[in-house]
C-alpha positions in Angstrom: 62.5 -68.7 47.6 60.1 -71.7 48.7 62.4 -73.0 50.6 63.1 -69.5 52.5 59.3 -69.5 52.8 58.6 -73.2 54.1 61.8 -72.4 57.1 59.7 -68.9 58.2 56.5 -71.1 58.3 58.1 -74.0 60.4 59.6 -71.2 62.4 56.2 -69.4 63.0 54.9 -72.9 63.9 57.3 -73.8 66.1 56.8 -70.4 67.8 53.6 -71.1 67.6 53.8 -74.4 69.8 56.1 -73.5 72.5 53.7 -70.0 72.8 50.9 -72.6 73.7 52.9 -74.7 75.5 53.3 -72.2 77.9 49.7 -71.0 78.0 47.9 -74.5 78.2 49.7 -74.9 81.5 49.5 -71.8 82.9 45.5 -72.2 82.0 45.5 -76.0 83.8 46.8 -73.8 87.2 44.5 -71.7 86.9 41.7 -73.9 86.7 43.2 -76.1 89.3 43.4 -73.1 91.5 39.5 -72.2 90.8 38.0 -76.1 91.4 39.9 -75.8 95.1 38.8 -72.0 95.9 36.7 -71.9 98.9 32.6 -70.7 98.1 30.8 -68.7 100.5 27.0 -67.8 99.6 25.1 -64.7 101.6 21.8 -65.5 101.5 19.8 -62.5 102.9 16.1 -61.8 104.2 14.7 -59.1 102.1 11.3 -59.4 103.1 8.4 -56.6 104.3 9.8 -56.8 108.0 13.4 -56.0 107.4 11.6 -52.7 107.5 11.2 -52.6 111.2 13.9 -50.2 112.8 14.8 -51.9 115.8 18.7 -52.3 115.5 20.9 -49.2 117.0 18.3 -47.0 115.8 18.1 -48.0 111.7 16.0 -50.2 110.0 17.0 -54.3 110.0 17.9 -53.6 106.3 20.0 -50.5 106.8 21.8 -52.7 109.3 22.4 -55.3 106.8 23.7 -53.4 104.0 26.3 -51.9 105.9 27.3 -55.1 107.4 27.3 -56.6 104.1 29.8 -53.5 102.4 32.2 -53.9 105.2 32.2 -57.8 104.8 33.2 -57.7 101.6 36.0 -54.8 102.0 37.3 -57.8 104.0 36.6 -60.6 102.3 39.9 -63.0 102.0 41.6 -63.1 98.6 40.8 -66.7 96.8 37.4 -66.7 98.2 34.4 -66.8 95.9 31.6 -65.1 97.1 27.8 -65.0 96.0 25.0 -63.2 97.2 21.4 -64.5 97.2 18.2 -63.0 97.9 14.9 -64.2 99.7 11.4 -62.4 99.3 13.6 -59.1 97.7 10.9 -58.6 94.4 7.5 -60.0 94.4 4.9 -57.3 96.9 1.6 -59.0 96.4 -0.1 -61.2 98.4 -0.2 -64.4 96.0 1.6 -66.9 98.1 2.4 -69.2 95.7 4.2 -66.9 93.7 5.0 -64.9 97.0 7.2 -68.7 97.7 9.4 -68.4 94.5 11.0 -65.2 95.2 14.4 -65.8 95.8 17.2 -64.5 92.8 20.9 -64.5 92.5 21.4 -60.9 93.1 25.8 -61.9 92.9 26.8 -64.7 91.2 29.4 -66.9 93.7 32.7 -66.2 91.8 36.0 -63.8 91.7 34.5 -61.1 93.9 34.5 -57.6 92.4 34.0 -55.7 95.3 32.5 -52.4 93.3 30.0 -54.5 91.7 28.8 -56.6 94.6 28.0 -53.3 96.6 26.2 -51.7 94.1 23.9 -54.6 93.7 23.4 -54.5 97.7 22.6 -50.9 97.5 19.3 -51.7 95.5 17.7 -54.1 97.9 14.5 -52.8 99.4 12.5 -54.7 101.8 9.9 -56.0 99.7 7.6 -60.0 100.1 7.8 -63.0 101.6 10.4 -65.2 103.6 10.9 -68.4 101.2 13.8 -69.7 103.4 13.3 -73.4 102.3 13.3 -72.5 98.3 16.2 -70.0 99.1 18.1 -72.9 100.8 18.0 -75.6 98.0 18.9 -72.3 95.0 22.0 -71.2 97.4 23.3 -75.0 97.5 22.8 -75.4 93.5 24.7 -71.9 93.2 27.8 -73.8 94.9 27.2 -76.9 92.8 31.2 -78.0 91.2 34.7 -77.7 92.8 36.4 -79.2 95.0 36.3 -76.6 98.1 34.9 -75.9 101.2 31.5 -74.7 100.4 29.5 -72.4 103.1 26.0 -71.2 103.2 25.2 -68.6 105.6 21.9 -67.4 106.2 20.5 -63.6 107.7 17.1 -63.7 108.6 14.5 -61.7 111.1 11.7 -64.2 111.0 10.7 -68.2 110.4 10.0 -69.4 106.8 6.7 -68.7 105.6 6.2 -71.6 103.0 5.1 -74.7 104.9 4.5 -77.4 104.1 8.4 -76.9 102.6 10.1 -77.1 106.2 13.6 -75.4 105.5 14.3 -77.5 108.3 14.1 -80.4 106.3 15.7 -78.9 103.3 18.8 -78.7 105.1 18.7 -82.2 106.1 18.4 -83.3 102.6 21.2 -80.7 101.6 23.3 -82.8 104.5 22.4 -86.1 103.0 23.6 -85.3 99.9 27.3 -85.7 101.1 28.6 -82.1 99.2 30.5 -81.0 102.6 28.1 -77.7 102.8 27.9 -75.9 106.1 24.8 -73.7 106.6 25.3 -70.6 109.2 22.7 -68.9 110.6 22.0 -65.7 112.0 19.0 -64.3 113.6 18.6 -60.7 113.8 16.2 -59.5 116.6 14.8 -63.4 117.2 12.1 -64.7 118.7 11.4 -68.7 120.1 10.3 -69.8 116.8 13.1 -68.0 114.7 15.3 -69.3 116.7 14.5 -72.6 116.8 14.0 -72.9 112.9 17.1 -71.2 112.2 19.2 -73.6 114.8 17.8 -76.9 113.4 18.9 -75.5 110.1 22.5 -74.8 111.2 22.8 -78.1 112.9 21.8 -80.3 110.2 24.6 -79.7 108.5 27.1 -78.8 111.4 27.1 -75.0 111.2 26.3 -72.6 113.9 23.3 -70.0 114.8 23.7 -66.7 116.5 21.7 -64.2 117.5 22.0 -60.9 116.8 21.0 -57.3 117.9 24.0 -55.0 117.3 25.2 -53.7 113.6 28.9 -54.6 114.8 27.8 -58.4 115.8 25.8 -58.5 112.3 29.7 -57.5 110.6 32.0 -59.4 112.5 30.1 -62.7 112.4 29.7 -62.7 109.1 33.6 -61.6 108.5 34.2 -64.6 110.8 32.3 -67.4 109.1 33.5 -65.7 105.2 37.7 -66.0 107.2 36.9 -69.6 108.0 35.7 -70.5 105.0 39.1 -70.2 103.5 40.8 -71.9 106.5 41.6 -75.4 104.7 39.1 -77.9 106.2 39.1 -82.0 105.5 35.7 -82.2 103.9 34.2 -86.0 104.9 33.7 -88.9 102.3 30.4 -90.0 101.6 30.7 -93.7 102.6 27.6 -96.2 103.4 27.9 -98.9 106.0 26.5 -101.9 105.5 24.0 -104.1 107.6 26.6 -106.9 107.8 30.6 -107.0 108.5 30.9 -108.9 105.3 29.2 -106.5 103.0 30.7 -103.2 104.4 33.0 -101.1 102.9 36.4 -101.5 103.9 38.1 -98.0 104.9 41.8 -96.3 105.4 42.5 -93.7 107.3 40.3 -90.8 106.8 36.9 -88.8 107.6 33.6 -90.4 106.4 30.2 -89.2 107.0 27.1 -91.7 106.7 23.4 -91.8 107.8 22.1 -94.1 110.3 18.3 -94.8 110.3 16.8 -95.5 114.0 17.6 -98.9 115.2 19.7 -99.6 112.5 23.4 -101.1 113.0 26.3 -99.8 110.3 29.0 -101.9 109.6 32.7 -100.8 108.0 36.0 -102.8 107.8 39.2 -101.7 108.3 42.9 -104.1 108.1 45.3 -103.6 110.5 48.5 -105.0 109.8 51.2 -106.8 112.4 52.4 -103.7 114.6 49.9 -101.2 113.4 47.3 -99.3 116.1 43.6 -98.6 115.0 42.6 -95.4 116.4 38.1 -95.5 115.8 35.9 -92.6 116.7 32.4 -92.3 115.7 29.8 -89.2 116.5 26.4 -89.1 115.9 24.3 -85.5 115.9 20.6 -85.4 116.9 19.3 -82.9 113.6 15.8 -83.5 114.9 13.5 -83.9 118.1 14.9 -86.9 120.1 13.5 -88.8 122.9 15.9 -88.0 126.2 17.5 -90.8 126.8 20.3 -92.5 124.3 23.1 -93.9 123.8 26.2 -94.7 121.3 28.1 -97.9 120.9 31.4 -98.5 118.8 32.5 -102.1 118.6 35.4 -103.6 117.0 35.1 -107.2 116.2 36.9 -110.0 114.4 35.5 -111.3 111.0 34.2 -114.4 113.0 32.3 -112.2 115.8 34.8 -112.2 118.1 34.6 -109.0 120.0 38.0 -107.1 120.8 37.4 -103.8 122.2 34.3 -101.2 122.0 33.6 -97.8 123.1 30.4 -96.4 124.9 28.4 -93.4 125.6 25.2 -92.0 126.9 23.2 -88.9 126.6 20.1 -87.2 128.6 19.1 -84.9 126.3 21.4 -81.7 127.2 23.3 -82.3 124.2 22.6 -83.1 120.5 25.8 -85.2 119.3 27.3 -87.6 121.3 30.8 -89.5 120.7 32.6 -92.3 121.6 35.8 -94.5 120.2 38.1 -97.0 121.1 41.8 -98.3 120.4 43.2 -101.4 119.2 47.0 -101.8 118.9 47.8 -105.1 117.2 51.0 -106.8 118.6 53.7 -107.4 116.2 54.0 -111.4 115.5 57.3 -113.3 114.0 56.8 -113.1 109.6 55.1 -116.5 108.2 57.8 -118.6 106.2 57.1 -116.8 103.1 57.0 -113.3 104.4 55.3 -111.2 106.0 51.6 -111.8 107.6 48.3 -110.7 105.8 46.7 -107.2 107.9 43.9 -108.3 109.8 40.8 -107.2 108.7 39.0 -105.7 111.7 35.1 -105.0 111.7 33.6 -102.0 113.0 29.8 -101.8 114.2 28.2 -98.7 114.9 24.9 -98.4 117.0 23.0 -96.1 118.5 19.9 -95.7 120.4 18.3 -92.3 120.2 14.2 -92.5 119.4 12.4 -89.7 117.5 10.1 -88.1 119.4 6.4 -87.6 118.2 5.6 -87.1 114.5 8.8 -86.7 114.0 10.3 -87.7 110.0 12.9 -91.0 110.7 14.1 -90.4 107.2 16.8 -90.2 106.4 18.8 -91.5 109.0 20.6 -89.1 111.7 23.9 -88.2 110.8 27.0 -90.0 111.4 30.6 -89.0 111.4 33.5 -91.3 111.8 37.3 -91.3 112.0 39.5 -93.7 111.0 43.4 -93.3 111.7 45.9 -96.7 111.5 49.3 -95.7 112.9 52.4 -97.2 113.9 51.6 -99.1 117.2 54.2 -98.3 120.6 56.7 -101.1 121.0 54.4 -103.3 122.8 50.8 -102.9 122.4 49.8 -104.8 124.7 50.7 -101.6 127.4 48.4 -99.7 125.2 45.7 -101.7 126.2 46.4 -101.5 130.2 43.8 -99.4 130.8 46.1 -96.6 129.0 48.8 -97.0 131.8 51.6 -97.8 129.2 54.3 -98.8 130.8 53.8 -96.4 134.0 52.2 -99.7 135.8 55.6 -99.9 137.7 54.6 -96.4 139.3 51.7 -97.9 140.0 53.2 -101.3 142.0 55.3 -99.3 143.6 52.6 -96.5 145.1 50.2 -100.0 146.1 53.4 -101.6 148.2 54.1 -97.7 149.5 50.6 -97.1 150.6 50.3 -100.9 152.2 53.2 -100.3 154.3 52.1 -97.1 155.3 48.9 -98.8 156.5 51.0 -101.4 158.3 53.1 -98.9 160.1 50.2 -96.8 161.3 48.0 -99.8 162.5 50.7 -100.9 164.6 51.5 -96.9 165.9 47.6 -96.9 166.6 48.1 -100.1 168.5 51.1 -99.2 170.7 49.3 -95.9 171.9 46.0 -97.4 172.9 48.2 -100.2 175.0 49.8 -97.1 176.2 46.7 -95.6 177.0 45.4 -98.3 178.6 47.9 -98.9 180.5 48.1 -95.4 182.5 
């Protein structure tokens, strides 16, 4: 009898083992899954003048709810969506607390589509617009996870909480290396709307539109929630260093870094016997710049020695400007005991825009750079030809074509003005 007993318990344990077995992995997935899913945050304007009816003949509110509701009857499987209100519950005129209201009215997560529109169907334009506060609560709701993360921001007027510049917010938000995009979009806009909400969205590389029309309200917003789960290659955080032989040594990748005015950023890369370096570097303008600029990428040796750079220069029609540069090393015959070392190339990044004004230098302006080392062509050295490759035959030949086309019709021009002359 014990014995029958103790076999039915080591049964029930075994049971009992391969049963969680099978769950604990099937729980690992599912977490996996979760840390990768792609976060979008709505952040939306609830504040007194969302009250105005100036969009196809219903209120700026009215508009935006029904935007919202079809947005998220279309919202991609896999995507976790919030929802976050500015200036949606505090009336009075107290401007301090008038500055804090801004609530999670959807928490970013598994959307439940039911729930999300009934929470949108109880917004009534109500206080003030607290973009800046807003701003810096949306990016702490996407805090964790491994996934593209997107902000995108609905607004009718500027922030009314200086001295907190939401401007500024979202330069901070892009300094802090998370990957965050912030959208914007202006409904009915004026200049200064438009140019608060713009420096917003390219601080941290995202776009602005304006918008006037129910149907451009929707199908922006379905755009920007669709790219967010298009898979993206999110930048590493990296910082250069004021010397070659204190900066970080890189592989092929995407970094993003911030550059202070007249500063010079240094990173290393090795290149081994055969291999190509492929460098670009682009640096965005998030603030009020002086005209005129330029960008310089160098490569040099660890001793100086320049080997190839990359230039570029700006008037002020553009905020980013790029540049980059190729270096394919030639193979050489293997050392007696194998194989050479890579060489260690050092990359120098420099630019030359000047903040205009009173304008904040801090932090730097931001910096993205690219880094690919491939297999080089069989001789590099054509690479560097001015990129002719190996076409520099076509070339010979089309120089000896054209100068004996130039000798045969100097001497036909000759011959007719001797015959001219001479009748």
């Amino acid at each position: 009898m014990i014995r029958t007993q103790r076999l039915a318990a080591g049964a029930c344990a075994l049971l009992a083992a391969l049963t969680a077995g099978i769950a604990f992995p099937a729980g690992a997935v599912a977490d996996e899954t979760t840390a990768t899913a792609p976060k979008v945050n709505l952040v939306l304007d609830v504040s007194g003048s969302m009250r105005a009816r100036d969009i196809d003949g219903q209120s700026r509110m009215a508009a935006a709810k029904q935007a919202f509701n079809e947005v998220l009857d279309a919202t991609p499987e896999g995507v976790q969506l919030g929802i976050r209100t500015l200036g949606a519950n505090y009336p009075g005129d107290d401007r301090k607390t008038g500055c804090k209201d801004t609530a999670q009215l959807y928490p970013v997560g598994p959307l439940d589509r039911t729930e999300a529109k009934t929470a949108v169907a109880t917004l009534t334009p109500t206080g003030w617009t607290p973009i800046g506060p807003a701003l810096l609560k949306a990016a702490d709701d996407l805090d964790g996870g491994e996934g593209s993360k997107r902000i995108v921001l609905i607004s009718d007027g500027e922030d009314t909480c200086a001295p907190l510049d939401p401007c500024e917010v979202a330069r901070e938000i892009a300094a802090k290396g998370i990957g965050l995009t912030i959208d914007t979009l202006g409904l009915v806009p004026n200049t200064k709307m438009r140019q608060q909400l713009s420096c917003i969205a390219e601080a941290t590389g995202g776009t602005y539109t304006s918008v006037e029309h129910t149907d451009e309200l929707t199908d922006k917003v379905n755009q920007l929630v669709e790219r967010a789960a298009d898979p993206v290659v999110v930048p590493e955080a990296v910082a250069g260093a004021g010397t070659c032989a204190k900066a970080p040594k890189l592989s092929s990748g995407l970094y993003t870094d911030r550059e202070e005015f007249g500063q010079q950023r240094w990173y290393r890369v090795d290149v081994p016997d055969g291999w190509e370096l492929r460098a670009s570097v682009s640096v965005a303008a998030d603030r009020a710049v002086n005209p005129a600029y330029g960008l310089l990428l160098r490569a040099v040796t660890e001793h100086g020695r320049e080997i190839v750079r990359g230039e570029a220069a700006g008037n002020g029609r553009t905020d980013v400007i790029s540049t980059g540069l190729r270096y394919p090393k030639a193979e050489l015959e293997e050392a007696g005991d194998g194989a050479l070392p890579p060489e260690t190339v050092c990359l120098q990044v420099t630019h030359s825009f000047s903040p205009a004004d009173g304008v904040k230098t801090t932090p730097g302006l931001p910096l993205e750079l690219t880094v690919d080392v491939v297999h080089g062509p069989d001789q590099s050295s054509d690479v560097a030809s001015f990129g002719l490759g190996r076409g520099w035959w076509l070339l010979g030949a089309l120089i000896l074509t054209g100068f004996l086309a130039g000798l045969v019709w100097g001497w036909l021009s000759r011959w007719r003005v001797a015959v001219w002359r001479t009748n």
